[in-house]
C-alpha positions as CSV (number, residue, x, y, z in Angstrom):
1,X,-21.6,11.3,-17.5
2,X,-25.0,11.0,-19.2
3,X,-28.0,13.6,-18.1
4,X,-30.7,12.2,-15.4
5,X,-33.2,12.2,-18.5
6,X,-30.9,10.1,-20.8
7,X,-30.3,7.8,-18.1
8,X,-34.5,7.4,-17.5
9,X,-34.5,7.2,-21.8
10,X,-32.3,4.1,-21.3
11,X,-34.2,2.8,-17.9
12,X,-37.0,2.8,-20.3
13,X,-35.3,1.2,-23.1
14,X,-33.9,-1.9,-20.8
15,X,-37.5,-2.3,-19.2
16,X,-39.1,-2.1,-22.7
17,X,-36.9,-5.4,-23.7
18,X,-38.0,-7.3,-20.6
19,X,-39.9,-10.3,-22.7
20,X,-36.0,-10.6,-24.7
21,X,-33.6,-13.7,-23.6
22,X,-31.6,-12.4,-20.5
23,X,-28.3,-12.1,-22.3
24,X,-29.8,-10.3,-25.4
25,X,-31.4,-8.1,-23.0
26,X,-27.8,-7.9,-21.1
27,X,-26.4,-7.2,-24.5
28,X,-28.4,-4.9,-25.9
29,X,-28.3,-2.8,-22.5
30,X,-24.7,-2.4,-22.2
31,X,-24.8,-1.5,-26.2
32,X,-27.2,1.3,-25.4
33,X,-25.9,2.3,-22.4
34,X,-22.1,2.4,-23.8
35,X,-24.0,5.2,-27.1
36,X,-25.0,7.2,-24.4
37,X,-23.7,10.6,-25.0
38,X,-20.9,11.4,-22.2
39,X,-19.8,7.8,-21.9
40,X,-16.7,6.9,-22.9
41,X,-16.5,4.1,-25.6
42,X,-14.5,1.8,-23.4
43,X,-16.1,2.2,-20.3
44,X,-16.6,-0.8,-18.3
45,X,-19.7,0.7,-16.9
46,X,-21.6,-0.9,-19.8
47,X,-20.6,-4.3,-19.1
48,X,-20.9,-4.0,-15.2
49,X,-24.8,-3.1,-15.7
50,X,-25.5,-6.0,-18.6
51,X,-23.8,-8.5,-15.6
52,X,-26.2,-6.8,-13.3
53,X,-29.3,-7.8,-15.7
54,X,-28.2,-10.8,-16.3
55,X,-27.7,-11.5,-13.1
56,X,-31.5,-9.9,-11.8
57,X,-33.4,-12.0,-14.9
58,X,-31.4,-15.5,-13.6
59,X,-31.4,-15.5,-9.6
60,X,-30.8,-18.5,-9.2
61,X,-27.7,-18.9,-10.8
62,X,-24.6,-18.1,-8.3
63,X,-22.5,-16.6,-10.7
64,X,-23.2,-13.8,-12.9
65,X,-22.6,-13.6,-16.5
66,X,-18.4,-14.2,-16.8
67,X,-17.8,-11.7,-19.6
68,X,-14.1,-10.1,-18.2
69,X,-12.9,-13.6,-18.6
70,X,-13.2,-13.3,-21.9
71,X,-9.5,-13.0,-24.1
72,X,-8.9,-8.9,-24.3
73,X,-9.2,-8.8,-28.6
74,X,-12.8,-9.9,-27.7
75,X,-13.4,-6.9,-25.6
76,X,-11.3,-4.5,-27.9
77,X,-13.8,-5.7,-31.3
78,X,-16.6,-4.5,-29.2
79,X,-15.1,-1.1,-29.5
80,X,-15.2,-1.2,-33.3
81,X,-18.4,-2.5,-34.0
82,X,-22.2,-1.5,-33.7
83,X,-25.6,-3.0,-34.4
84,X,-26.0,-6.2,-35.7
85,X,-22.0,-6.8,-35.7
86,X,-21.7,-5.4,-32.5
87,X,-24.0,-8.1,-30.9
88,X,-22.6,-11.1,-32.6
89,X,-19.2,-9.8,-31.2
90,X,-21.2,-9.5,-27.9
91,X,-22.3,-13.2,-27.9
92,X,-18.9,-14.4,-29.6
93,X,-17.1,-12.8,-26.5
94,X,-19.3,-14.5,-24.0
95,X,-18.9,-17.8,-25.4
96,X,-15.2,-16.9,-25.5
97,X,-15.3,-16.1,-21.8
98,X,-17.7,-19.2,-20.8
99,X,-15.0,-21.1,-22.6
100,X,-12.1,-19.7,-20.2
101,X,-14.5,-20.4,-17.2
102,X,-14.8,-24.2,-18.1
103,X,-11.0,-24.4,-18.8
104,X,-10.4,-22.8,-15.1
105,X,-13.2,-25.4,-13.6
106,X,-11.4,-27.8,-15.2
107,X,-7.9,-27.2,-13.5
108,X,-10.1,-26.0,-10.1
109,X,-11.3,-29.9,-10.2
110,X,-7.9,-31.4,-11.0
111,X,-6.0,-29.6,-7.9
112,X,-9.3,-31.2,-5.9
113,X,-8.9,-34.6,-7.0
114,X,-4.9,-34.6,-6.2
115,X,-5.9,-32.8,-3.1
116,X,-7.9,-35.5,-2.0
117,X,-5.2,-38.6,-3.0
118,X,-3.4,-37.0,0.0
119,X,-3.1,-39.1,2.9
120,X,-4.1,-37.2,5.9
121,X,-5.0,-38.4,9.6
122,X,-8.6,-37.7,11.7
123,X,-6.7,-34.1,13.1
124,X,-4.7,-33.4,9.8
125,X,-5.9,-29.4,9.0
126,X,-4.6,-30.6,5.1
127,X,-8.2,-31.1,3.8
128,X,-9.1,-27.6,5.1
129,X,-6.1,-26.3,3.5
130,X,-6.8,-28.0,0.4
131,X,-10.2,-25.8,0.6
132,X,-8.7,-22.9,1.1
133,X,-6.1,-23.0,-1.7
134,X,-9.1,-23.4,-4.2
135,X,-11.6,-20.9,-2.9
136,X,-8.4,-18.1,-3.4
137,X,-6.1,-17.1,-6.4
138,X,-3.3,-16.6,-3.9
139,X,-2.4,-17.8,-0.2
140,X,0.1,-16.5,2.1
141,X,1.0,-18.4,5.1
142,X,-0.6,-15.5,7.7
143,X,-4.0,-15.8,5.3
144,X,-4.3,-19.4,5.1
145,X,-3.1,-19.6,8.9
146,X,-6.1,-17.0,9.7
147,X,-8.3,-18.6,7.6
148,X,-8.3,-22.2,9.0
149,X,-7.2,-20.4,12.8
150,X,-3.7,-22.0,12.8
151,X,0.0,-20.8,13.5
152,X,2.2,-19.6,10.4
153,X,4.4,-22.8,11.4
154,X,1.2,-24.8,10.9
155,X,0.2,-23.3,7.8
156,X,3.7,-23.0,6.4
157,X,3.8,-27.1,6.8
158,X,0.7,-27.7,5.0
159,X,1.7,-25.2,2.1
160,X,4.7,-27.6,1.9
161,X,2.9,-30.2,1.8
162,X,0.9,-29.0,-1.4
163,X,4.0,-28.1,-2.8
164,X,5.5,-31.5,-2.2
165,X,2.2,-32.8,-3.8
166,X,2.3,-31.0,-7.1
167,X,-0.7,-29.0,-6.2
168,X,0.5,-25.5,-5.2
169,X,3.4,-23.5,-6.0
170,X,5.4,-20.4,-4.5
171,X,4.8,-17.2,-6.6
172,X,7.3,-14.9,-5.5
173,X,10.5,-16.1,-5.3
174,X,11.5,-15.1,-1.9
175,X,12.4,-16.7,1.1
176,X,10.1,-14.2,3.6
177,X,6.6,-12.9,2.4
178,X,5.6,-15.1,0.4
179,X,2.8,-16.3,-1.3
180,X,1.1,-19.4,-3.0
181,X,-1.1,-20.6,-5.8
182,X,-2.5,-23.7,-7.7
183,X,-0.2,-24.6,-10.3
């Protein structure tokens, strides 16, 4: 772990790049925190505090900067490289990992459309259900039933019904506990 005076050196070094574009300035942090002396060279730390800029310098925006999506030989290049190299790699592997995000939107807004050629009625909870299947990787029949305050029979029906649609599809393989996700 870095000394309380490197740690104010790289405060200092972050604030002094405050005028820079908000993922440079991401960048550059995590590249100076990560040559820190005590940190180790793949510590995630690095990447967790350039999010964190990126994130402070653009408010507005409700997700911060995606890098972990990113393909892992992104992430391991990072390792090799420093300077210059190091921040093309930087920028390469956020474009990599805005490239997954827009691939996952893309499948996210596929499952909605089917969702919503369903044919429900006025008390139908299959809209709801629909909802909750996006907003989570995986759905069990107790979460989605807490979720939309429903029995497990209720919930088990609808998760059938998404199956039956081509939208979800059981994960585990077993016949108890288990659990659900968009195809």
């Amino acid at each position: 772990m870095p000394e309380a005076s490197e740690i104010a050196d790289w405060q200092a070094s972050v604030d002094a790049l405050r005028e820079k574009p908000a993922l440079i300035r991401a960048g550059r942090a995590a590249r100076n925190w990560m040559n820190l002396a005590g940190v180790e060279p793949a510590d995630p730390a690095g990447f967790f505090v350039a999010a964190c800029l990126w994130r402070e310098k653009s408010a507005r925006r409700p997700i911060a900067l995606p890098f972990w999506s990113a393909p892992e030989m992104h992430h391991l290049r990072l390792t090799r490289h420093f300077g210059l190299e190091w921040m093309a790699d930087y920028l390469d592997t956020v474009a990599a990992a805005a490239i997954v995000g827009l691939h996952e939107l893309e499948r996210l807004r596929q499952a909605e459309q089917k969702g919503s050629l369903l044919s429900t009625t006025a008390r139908s909870h299959l809209p709801d259900a629909m909802i909750c299947v996006l907003r989570a990787p995986i759905v069990t029949v107790n979460s989605m039933a807490k979720t939309l305050d429903i029995t497990p029979q209720a919930a088990l029906g609808l998760l059938r019904q998404l199956m039956t649609a081509g939208i979800v599809r059981e994960r585990t393989g077993r016949a108890s506990w288990r659990a659900f996700s968009l195809l």
